[in-house]
C-alpha positions in Angstrom: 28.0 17.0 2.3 28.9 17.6 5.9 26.2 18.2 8.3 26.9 20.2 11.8 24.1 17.5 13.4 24.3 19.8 16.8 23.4 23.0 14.9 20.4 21.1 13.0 19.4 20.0 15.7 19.0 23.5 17.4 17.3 24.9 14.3 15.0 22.7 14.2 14.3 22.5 17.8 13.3 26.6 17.4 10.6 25.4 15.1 8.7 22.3 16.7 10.3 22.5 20.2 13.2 20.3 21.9 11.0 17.3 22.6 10.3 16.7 19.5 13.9 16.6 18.1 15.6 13.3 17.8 18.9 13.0 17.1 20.4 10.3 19.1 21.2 7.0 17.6 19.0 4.4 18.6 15.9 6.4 17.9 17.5 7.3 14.1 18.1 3.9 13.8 15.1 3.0 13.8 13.9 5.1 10.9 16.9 3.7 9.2 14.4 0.3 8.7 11.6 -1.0 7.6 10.3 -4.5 6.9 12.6 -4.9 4.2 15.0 -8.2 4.7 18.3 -6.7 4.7 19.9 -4.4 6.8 20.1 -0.9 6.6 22.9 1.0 5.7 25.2 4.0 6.7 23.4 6.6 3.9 19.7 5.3 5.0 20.7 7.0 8.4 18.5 10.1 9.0 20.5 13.3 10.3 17.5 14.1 12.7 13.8 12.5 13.4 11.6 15.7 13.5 7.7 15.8 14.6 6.1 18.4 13.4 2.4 19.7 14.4 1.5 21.9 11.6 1.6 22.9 8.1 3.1 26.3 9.0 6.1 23.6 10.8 6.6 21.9 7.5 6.5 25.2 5.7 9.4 26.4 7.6 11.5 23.4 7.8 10.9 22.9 4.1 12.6 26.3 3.8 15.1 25.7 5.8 16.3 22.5 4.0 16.4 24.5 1.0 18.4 26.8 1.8 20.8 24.7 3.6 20.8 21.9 0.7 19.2 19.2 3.4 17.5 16.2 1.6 13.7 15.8 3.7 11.8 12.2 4.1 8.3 11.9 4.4 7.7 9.1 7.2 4.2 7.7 7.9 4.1 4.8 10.0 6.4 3.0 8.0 4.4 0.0 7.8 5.4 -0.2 3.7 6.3 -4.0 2.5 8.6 -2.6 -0.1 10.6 0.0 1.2 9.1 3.4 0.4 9.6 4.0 4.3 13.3 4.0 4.2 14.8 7.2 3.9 17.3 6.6 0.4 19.9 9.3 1.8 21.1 11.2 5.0 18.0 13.7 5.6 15.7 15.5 7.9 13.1 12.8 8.8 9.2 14.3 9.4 7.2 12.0 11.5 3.9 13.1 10.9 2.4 11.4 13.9 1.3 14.7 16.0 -0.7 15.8 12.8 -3.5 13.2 13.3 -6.9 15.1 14.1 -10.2 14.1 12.3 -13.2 16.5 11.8 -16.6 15.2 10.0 -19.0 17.3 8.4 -21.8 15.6 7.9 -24.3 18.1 6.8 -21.5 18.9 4.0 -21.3 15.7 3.1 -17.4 15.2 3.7 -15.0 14.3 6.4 -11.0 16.1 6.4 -8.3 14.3 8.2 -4.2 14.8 8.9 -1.9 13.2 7.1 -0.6 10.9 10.8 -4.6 9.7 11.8 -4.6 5.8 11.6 -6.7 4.3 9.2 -8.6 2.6 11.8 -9.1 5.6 14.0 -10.8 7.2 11.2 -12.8 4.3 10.3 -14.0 4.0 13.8 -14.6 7.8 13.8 -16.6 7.5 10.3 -18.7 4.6 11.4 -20.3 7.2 14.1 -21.4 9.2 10.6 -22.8 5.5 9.3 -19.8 6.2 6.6 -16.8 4.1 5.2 -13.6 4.6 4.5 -12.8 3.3 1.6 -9.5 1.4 1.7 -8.1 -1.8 3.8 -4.7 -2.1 4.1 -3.7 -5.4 6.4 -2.1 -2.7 8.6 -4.9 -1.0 9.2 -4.2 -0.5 12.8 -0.8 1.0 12.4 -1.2 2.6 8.4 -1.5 6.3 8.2 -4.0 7.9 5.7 -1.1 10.0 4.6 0.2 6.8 3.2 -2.7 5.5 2.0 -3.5 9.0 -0.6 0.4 9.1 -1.2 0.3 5.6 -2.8 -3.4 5.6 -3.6 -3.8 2.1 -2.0 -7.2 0.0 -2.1 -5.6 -2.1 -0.5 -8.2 -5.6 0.0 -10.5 -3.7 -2.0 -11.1 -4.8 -5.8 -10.8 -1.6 -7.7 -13.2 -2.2 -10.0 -16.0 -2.1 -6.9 -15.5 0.8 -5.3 -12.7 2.5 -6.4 -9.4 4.0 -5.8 -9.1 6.5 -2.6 -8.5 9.0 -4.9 -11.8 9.2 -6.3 -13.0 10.5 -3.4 -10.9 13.2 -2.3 -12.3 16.3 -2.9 -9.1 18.7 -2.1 -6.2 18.9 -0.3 -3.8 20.9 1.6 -0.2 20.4 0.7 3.2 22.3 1.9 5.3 22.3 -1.6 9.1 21.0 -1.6 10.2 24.7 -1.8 8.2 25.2 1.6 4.8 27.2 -0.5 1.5 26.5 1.3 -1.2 25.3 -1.6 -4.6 24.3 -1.9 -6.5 21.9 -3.9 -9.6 20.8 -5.0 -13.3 21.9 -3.6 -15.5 21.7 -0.5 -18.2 20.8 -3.3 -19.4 17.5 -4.1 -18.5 17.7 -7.4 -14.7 17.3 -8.3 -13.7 20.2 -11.1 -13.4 19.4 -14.7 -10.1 19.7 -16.7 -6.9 20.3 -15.3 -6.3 20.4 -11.5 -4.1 19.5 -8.8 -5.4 17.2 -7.0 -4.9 14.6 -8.5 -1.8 15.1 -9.3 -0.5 14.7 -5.8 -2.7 11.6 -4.6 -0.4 8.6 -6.0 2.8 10.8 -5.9 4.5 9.0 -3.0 5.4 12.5 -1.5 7.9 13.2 -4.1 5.8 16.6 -4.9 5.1 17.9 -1.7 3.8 17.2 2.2 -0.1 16.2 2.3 -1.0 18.4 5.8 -4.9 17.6 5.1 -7.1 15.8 3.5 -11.0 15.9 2.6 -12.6 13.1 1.8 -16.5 12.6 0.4 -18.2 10.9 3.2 -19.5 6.9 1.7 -22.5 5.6 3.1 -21.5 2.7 5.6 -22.9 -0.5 3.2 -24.5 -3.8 4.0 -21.9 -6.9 3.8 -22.1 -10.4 3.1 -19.2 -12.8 3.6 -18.6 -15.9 1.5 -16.0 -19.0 1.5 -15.0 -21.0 -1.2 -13.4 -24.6 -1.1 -11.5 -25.5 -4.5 -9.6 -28.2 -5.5 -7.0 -26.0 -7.4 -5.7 -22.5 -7.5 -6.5 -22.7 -11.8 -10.6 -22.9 -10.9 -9.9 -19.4 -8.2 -8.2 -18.2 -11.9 -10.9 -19.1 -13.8 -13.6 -17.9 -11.5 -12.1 -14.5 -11.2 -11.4 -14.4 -15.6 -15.4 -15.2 -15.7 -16.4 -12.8 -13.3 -15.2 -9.9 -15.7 -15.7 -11.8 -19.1 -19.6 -12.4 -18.0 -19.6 -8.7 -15.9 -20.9 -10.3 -13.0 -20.6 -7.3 -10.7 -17.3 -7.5 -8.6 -17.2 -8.0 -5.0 -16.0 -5.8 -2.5 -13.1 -8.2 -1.6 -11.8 -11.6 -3.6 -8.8 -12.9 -1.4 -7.0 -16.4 -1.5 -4.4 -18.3 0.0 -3.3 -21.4 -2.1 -3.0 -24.7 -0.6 0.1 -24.2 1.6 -1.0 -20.6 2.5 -4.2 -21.9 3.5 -3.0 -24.6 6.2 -0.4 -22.1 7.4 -3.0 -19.7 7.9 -6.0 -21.7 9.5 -3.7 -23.2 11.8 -2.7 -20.2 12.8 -6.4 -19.2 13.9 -7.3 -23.0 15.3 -8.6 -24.5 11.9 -8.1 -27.5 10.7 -6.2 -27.6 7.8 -8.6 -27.3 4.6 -6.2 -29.5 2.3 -7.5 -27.3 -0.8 -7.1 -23.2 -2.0 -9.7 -21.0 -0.1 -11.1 -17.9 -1.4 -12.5 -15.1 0.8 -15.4 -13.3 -0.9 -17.4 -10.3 0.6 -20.4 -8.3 -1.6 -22.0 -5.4 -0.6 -25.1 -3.1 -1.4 -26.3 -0.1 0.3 -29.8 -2.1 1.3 -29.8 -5.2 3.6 -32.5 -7.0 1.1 -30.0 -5.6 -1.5 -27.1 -7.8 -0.3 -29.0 -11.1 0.8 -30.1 -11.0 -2.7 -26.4 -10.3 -3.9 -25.1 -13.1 -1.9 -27.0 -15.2 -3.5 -26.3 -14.8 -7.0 -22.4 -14.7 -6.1 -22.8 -17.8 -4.6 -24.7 -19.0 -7.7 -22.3 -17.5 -9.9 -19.1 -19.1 -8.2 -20.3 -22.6 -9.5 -18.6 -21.5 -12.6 -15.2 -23.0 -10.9 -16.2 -26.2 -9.5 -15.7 -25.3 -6.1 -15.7 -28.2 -3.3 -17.9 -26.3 -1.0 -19.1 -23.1 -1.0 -21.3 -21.0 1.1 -22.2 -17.6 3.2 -20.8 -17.5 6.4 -23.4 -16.2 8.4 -21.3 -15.9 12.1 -19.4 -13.5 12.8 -16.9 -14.7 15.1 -16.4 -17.6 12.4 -15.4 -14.9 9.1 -13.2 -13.2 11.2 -10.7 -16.4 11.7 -11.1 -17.6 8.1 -10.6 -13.3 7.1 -7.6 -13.7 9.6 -6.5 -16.5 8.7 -4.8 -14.1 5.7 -3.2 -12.5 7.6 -1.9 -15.1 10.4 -0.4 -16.6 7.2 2.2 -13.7 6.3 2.6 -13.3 10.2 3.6 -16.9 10.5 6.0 -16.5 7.5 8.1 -13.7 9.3 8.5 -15.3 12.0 9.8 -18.9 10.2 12.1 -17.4 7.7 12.7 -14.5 4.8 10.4 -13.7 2.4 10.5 -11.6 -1.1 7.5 -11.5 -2.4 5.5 -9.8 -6.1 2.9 -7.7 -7.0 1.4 -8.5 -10.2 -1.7 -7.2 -11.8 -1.9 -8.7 -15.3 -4.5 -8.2 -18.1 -7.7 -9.9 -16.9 -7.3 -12.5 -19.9 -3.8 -13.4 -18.9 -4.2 -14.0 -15.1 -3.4 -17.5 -15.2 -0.8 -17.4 -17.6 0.7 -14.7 -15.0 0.3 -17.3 -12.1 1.9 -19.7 -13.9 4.9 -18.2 -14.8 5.7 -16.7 -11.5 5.4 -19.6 -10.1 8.0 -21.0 -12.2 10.4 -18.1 -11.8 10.1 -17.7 -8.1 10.2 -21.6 -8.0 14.2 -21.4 -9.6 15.9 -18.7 -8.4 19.1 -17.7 -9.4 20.8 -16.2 -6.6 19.5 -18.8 -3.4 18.1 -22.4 -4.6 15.3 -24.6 -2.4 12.8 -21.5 -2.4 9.0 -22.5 -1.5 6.8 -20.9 -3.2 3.2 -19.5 -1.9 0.8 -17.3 -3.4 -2.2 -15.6 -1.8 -4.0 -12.0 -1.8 -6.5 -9.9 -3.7 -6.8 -11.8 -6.6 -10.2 -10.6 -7.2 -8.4 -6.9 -7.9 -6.7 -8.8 -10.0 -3.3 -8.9 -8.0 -1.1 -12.2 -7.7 1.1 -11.9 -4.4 3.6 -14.7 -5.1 6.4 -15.5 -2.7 9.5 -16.9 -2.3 10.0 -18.3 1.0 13.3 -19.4 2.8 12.5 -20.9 5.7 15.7 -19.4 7.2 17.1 -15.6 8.3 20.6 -16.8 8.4 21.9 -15.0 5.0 24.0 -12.5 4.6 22.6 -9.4 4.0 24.2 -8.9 0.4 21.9 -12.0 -0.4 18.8 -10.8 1.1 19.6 -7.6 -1.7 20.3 -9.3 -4.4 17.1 -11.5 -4.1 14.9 -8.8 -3.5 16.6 -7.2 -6.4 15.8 -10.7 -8.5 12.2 -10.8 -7.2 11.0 -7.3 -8.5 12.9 -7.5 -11.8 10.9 -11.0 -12.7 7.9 -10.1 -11.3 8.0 -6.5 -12.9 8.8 -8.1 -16.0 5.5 -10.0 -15.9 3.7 -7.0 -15.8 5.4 -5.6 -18.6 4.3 -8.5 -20.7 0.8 -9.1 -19.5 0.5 -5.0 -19.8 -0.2 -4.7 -16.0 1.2 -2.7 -13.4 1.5 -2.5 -9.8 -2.1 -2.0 -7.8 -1.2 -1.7 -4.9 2.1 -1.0 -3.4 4.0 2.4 -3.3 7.3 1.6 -4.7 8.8 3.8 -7.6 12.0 3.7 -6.0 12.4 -0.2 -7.0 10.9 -0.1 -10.0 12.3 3.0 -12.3 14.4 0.3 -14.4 12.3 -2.5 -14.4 8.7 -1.3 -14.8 8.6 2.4 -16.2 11.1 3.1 -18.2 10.7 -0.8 -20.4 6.9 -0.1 -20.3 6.3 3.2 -21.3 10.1 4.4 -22.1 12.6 7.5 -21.6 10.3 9.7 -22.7 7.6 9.6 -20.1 10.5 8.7 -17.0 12.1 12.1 -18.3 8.7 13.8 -18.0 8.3 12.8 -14.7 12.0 13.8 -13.5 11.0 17.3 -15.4 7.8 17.4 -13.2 9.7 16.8 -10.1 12.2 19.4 -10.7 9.6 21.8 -11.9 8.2 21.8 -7.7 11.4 20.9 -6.3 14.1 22.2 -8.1 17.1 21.3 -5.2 15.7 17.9 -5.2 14.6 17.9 -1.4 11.8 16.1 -0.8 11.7 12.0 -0.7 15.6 11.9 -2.0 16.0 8.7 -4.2 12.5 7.5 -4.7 12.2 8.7 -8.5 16.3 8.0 -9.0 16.0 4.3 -9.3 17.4 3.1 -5.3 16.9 -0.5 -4.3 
């Protein structure tokens, strides 16, 4: 399709204004990437990078695209692992930065928020209401909330604790593919029984419309206990987490590891010695100081079960926040000395370790580059295995950087197939059509979901390629 780029660009300039039009080629480029390995591509291109400031914006531009047969992206801060932020055709690109404001209502008992606020702004502006905000993406700083209800992302958090962000979303505002204004949901407390929207949009990835605002159900701000765990090997972190649900010992707010090459990566990165041994990150909560001192405790107690080495609540602050770092330091230091592909799986309970084990062994031998190292850490309290293959190198050709990432996802997919898991955590449908949802619950239900998309956007605008199967 051939696109007058001059003429777009006017048009849409008479709906947000000229500064706020981007059509020039090393600010489109930029959209063009995202943390994936390889490099982008001619069709990943956006025609135009437009901000919008409101709902009525989106409305019109979404109208506009439909009637000129324009594909539309959604772009948050594009802080995605996976590549849900990469546009998967030529397109109208909304930035949804300038729609960032926050309002609280604390004697209604809920907060509602633009789709471009970052998560940490709202947390900081929730934790003036003694509330929470109930998911903790490592990118907290830079994540959108848009994101986080369009791929319904804990995050850190262990699900089974407190929950998806979903379940506390009382309504939303959306602007439909076609360019229709709708609203969900309730300014209630209490969600509405039997069939609604809502729900039906948080998790969708924006392939059914433009979240332009959110409400939320305000969380009391809890009481938090940190605790760190010593082991001599990543099977008694398995086992621990298997008992914790076998025995219903009530799960912690966060269960993180790094294995034993994660873990000296990642306290050297903070100024720690190395621990020679997998480290687990545990924090419980309560809503009552007394409540959590006494949940510590037990935890602690309980986490004998493995064997640890050493185990015990770290009382200083300054001291949890380098081990809690040292997380993240490790993925920061792996950028920096190479490539890496990494997994999401999130297997039966009963299966964990047989999961671990076999990725390990199939990211260990990969077909298409040989002399991977393998590392495994995250929220394995969830349960959620992050295994990586590392190459401590970013001198490959781009075709090889594909075809890995393409090798990755199929045999970590796979696993969830056969452990009868899923992905937790990550928004990325467009890499998975073949290899997760159409083996694990068949043509059928992959139809039904291509019906549902048509059904709300019938010229196939909206977030072009995500439900098509594009790696």
């Amino acid at each position: 399709m051939s696109i007058n780029i001059d003429k777009l660009a006017k048009d849409m300039t008479k709906i947000v204004g000229r500064e706020h039009v981007f059509t020039d080629r090393a600010t489109i480029g930029v959209y063009a990437q995202d943390p994936m390995p390889y490099d982008m591509e001619e069709h990943n291109i956006p025609y135009a990078v437009v901000r919008p400031s409101s709902g009525k914006e989106i409305s019109r531009i979404l109208k506009y695209a439909n009637e000129h047969l324009v594909p539309v992206h959604i772009h948050g801060a594009g802080t995605s692992l996976v590549g849900l932020a990469r546009p998967k055709t030529n397109c109208i690109l909304l930035d949804m930065r300038r729609m960032s404001k926050v309002e609280v209502f604390p004697e209604r008992g809920y907060f509602e928020v633009e789709p471009g606020a970052r998560v940490w702004e709202v947390r900081k502006i929730l934790s003036q209401y003694n509330a929470i905000l109930p998911t903790f993406p490592g990118s907290e700083q830079m994540a959108t909330i848009g994101g986080i209800i369009s791929v319904n992302t804990t995050a850190h958090v262990v699900d089974a604790s407190l929950g998806k962000p979903g379940d506390y979303v009382l309504g939303l505002e959306v602007i439909l593919p076609t360019g229709e204004p709708i609203e969900t949901g309730t300014a209630s407390m209490r969600k509405p029984a039997g069939i609604e929207l809502t729900k039906l949009f948080v998790g969708s990835e924006g392939l059914l419309g433009v979240l332009t605002k959110i409400r939320m159900r305000l969380v009391p701000l809890p009481f938090i206990k940190n605790i760190v765990a010593y082991y001599k090997d990543v099977d008694d972190i398995l086992d621990t987490v298997m008992a914790m649900y076998r025995e219903r010992i009530p799960p912690p707010l966060f269960f993180e590891f790094l294995d034993e090459r994660a873990a000296k990566v990642g306290f050297e990165a903070v100024g720690f010695e190395d621990p020679q041994a997998p480290v687990a990150m545990i924090s419980v909560y309560s809503w009552t100081k007394a409540g959590v001192d006494e949940k510590a405790k037990s935890f602690l107690e309980f986490l004998k079960v493995g064997n640890p080495i050493k185990a015990r609540i770290v009382e200083d602050k300054e001291e949890w926040q380098n081990i809690w770092t040292s997380r993240a330091e490790f993925g920061n230091s792996l950028y920096r000395l190479g490539l890496t592909f990494g997994s999401e799986i999130s297997p039966r309970i009963d299966k964990l370790k047989d999961a671990y084990h076999e990725i390990e062994s199939l990211l260990s031998d990969l077909d298409n580059y040989k002399g991977t190292e393998f590392y495994s850490f995250g929220h394995i309290g969830a349960p959620t295995i992050h295994a990586s293959a590392f190459i401590p190198t970013k001198d490959i050709p781009s075709e090889v950087k594909r075809a890995l990432v393409l090798e990755v996802r199929e045999k970590s997919e796979s696993l969830n197939v056969k452990y009868e898991g899923c992905g937790g955590e990550w928004g990325i449908t467009a890499q998975r059509v073949e290899s997760f949802l159409k083996k694990k619950y068949g043509e059928v239900y992959y139809e039904l979901l291509v019906k549902l998309k048509k059904a709300v956007d019938p010229n196939n605008i909206l977030d072009r390629g995500n439900l098509e199967g594009w790696l």
